[in-house]
Steps between C-alpha positions, in 0.01 A plus 500: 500500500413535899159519612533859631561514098211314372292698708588819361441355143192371588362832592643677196373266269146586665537807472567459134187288415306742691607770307514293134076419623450898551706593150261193331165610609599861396621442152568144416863370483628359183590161651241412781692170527730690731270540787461100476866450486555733809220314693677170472810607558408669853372161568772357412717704724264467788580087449824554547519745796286216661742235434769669617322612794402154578906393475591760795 
């Protein structure tokens, strides 16, 4: 995956957890977990991106 990539990800997967928070405090969701799950795995992808930033 290129960085150009990663970026793009990045922002949709904020997007996402922006809109999972809105959907929550309306009517809560059946598995809140998700908006955990989503969290780390934006930070996850943000580690990455730096790494391979770092390598070029």
């Amino acid at each position: 995956m290129s960085i150009s990539d990663l970026r793009e990800r990045i922002e949709a997967e904020k997007a996402n957890l922006d809109m999972m928070k809105i959907n929550h405090a309306i009517s809560p969701l059946e598995d809140t977990s998700k908006i955990r799950k989503t969290r780390k795995d934006i930070a996850r992808m943000i580690t990455i991106l730096a790494e391979k930033e770092k390598q070029n």
